[in-house]
LOMIMI-506016 format. One record per residue (C-alpha): residue number from 1; residue in three letters; x, y, z. Coordinates in steps of 0.1 Angstrom, whole numbers, always signed. Last residue first. Layout:
   resi   resn    east   north      up
    NUM    ALA       X       Y       Z
...
//
This chain:
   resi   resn    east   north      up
    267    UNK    +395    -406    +107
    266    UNK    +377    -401     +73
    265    UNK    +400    -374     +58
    264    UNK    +378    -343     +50
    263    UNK    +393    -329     +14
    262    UNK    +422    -328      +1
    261    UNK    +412    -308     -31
    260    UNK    +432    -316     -59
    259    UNK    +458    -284     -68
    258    UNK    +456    -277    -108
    257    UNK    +482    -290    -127
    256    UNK    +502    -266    -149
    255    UNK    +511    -248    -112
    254    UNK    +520    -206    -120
    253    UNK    +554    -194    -113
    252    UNK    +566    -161    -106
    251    UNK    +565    -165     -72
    250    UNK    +572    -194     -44
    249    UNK    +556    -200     -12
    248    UNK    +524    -213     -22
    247    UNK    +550    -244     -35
    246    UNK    +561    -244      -2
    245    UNK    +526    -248     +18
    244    UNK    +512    -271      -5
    243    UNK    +548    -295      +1
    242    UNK    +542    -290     +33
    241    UNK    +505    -301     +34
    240    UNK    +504    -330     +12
    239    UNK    +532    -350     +33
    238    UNK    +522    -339     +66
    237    UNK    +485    -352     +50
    236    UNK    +497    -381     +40
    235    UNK    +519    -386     +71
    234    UNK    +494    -382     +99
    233    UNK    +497    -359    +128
    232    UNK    +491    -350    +164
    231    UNK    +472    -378    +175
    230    UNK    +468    -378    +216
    229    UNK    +465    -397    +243
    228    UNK    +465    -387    +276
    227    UNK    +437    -365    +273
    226    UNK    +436    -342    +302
    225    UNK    +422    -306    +287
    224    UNK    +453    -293    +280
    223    UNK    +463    -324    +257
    222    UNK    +431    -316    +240
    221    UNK    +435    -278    +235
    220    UNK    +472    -287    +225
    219    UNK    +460    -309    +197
    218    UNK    +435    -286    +188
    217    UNK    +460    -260    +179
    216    UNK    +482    -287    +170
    215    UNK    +462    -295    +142
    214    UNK    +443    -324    +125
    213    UNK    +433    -344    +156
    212    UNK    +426    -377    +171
    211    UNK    +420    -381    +209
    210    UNK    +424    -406    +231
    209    UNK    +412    -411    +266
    208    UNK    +429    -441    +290
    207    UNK    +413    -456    +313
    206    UNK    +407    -449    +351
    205    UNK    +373    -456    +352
    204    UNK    +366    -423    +364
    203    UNK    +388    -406    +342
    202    UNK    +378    -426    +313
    201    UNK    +343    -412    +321
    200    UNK    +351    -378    +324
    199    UNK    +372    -381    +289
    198    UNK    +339    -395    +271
    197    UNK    +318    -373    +284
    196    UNK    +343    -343    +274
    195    UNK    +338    -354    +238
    194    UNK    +303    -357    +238
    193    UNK    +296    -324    +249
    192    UNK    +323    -310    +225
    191    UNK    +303    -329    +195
    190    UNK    +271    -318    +210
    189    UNK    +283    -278    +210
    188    UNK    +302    -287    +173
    187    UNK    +334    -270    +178
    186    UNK    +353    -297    +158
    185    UNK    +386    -306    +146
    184    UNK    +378    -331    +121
    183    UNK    +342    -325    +107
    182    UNK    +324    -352     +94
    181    UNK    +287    -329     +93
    180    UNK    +268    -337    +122
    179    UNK    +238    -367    +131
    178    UNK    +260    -377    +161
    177    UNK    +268    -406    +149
    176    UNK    +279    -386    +117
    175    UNK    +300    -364    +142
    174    UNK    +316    -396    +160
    173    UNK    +330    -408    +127
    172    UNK    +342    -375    +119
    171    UNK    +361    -373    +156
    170    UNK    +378    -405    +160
    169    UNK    +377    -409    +193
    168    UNK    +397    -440    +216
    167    UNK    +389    -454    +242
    166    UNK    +421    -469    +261
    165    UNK    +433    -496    +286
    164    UNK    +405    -522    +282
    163    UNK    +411    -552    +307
    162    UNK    +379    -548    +328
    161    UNK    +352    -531    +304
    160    UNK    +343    -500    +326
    159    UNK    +349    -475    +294
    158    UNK    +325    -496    +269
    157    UNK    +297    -496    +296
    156    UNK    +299    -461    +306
    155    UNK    +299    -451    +265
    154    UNK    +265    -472    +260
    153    UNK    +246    -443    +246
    152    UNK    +277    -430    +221
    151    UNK    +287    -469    +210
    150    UNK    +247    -472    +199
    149    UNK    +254    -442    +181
    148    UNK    +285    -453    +168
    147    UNK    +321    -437    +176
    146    UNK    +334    -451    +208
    145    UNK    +371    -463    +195
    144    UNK    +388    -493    +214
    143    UNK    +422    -495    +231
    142    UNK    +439    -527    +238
    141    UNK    +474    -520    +247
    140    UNK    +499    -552    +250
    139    UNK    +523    -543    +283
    138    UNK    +505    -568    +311
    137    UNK    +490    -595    +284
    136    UNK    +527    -598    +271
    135    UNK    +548    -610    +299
    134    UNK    +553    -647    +300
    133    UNK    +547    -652    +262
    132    UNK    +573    -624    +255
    131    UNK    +601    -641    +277
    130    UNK    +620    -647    +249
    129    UNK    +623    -609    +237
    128    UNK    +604    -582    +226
    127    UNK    +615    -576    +188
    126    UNK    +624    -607    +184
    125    UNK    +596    -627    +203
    124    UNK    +570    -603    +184
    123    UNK    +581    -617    +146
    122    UNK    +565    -648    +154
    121    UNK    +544    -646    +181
    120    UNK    +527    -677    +182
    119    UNK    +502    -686    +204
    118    UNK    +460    -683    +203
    117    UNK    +447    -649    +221
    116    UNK    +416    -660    +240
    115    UNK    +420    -641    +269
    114    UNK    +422    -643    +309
    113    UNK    +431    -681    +307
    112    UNK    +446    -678    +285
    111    UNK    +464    -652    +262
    110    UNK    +452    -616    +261
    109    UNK    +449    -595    +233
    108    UNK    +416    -613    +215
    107    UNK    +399    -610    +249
    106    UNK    +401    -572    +250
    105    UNK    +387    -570    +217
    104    UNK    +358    -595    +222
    103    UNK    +352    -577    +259
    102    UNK    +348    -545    +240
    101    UNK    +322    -562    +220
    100    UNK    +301    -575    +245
     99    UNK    +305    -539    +264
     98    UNK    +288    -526    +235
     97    UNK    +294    -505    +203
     96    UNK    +330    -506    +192
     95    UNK    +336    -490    +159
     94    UNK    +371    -490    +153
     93    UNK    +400    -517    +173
     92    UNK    +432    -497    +181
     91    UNK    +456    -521    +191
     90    UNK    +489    -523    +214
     89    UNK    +525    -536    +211
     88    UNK    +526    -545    +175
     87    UNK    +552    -570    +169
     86    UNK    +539    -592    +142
     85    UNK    +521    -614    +168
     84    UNK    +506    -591    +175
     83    UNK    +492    -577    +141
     82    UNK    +479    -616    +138
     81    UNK    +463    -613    +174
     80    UNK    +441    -586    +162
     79    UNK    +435    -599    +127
     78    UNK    +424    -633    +143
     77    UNK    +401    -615    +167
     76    UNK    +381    -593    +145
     75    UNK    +372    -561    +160
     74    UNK    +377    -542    +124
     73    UNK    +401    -527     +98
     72    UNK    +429    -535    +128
     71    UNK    +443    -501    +142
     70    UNK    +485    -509    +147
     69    UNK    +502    -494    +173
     68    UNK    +538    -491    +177
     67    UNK    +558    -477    +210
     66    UNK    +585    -455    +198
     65    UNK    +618    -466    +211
     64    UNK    +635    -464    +178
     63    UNK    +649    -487    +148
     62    UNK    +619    -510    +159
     61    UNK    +596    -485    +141
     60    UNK    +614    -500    +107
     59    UNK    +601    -535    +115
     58    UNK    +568    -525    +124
     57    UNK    +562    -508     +89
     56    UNK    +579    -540     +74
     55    UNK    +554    -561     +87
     54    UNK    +527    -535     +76
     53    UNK    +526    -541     +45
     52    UNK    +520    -575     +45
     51    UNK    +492    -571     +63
     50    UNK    +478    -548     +42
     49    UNK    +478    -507     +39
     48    UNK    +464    -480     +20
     47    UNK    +452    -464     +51
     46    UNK    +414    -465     +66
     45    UNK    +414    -494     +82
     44    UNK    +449    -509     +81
     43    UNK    +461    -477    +102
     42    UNK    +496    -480    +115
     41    UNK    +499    -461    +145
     40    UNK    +532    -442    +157
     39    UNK    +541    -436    +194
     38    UNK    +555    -412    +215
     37    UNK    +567    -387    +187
     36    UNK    +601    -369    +180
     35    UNK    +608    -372    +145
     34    UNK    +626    -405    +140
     33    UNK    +596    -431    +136
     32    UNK    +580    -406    +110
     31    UNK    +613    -415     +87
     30    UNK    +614    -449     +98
     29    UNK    +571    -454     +89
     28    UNK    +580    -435     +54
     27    UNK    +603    -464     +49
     26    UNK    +588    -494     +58
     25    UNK    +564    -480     +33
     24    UNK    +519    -484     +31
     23    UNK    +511    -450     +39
     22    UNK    +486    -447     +61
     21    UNK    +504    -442     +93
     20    UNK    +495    -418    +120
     19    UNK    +513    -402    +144
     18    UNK    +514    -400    +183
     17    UNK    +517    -378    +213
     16    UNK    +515    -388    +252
     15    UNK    +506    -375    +278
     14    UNK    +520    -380    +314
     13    UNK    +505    -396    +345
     12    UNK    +535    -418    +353
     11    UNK    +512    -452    +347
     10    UNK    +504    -433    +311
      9    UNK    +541    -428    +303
      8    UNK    +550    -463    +315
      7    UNK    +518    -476    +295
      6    UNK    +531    -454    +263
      5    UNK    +566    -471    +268
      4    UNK    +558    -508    +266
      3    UNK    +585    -527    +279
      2    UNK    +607    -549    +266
      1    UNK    +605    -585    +278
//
């Protein structure tokens, strides 16, 4: 079976950087799939993206070695094991609250007797290889994102579920939970507090921390700090923000259209 990079990476100590995907093209994913990242997640909660988009999305990631991730628009078992079987080597599963629910997600990736994943890995048996069935519950990530209140007070819980190789944080979410404004890359002295809970706690569980961001300046502060995991990037706004950046480059030209504002992606 081919193995899964990030959990190499992770098992050799190192960081890792990713992208996000919310663009629903096979072709967009190739062109982010070539530019240098770890992994690339493709985000059917908050992207413009279905299932049948992102079939193809996986399909052009398999041009590289990037690892691919997809986060399922809830902690629903048949989506979970339906972007498996697809070829996603790891989940990101939003909103997880409780251990109960942690153990859901983790169960939904693993086939029995340890899980409840039912077979068929259609598209995954090509892109792994025969011996998927065999292999699969040691190199399939589950990672879950603490973001809720309830999540926030039962964050020791969450982290010490046995199976679950990541938690994930999704900073806005985690700033409304917190009773913030959504703020991406954020000083907040609670937010912070929270944050470096979290990581401690991985640490001591010996799990996984992820972090998304919307800069490398805070990238770099994170992957400093000892998050293993971290987003660097996604392609709407990599998109939005170059082309923003050269058209404020040229002169003697005015826009006809007025500039929307981009405002706070909800991540």
């Amino acid at each position: 079976m081919r193995m899964n990079n990030l959990k190499k990476l992770w098992r050799e100590g190192k960081t890792t950087v990713g992208a996000w995907l919310s663009i629903p093209s096979g072709f967009s994913a190739e062109v982010m799939a070539h530019t240098g990242v770890d992994w690339l997640c493709v985000d059917m909660q908050h992207g413009c993206i279905d299932y049948s988009d992102v079939v193809p999305m996986l399909t052009a990631i398999s041009t590289t070695n990037v690892t691919p991730l997809v986060r399922v628009p809830w902690n629903e078992p048949s989506m979970i094991m339906k972007v498996l079987d697809a070829g996603a080597y790891g989940v990101i599963v939003p909103m997880v609250s409780n251990r109960e629910e942690a153990e859901r997600a983790v169960a939904a990736c693993r086939y029995p007797p340890t899980g409840m994943r039912s077979n068929g890995p259609n598209r995954a048996f090509m892109y792994s290889g025969a011996d998927y069935q065999k292999h699969s519950d040691k190199e399939m990530l589950c990672i879950v994102m603490i973001e809720t209140p309830e999540g926030i007070e039962k964050m020791e819980e969450i982290i010490s579920t046995p199976g679950l190789d990541g938690a994930y944080i999704g900073p806005t979410d985690l700033a409304l939970a917190l009773g913030l404004p959504p703020v991406m890359d954020n000083d907040e002295p609670l937010h912070v507090a929270t944050v470096n809970r979290m990581l401690e706690l991985c640490k001591k569980h010996k799990v996984v921390a992820g972090m998304h961001t919307g800069s490398s300046k805070y990238s770099q502060r994170y992957i400093d700090q000892g998050f293993q995991m971290v987003m660097l990037v996604n392609d709407r706004a990599a998109m939005s923000n170059f082309v923003k950046a050269e058209v404020g480059r040229l002169t003697g030209w005015t826009p006809a259209v007025p500039t929307a504002p981009s405002g706070n992606t909800g991540y």
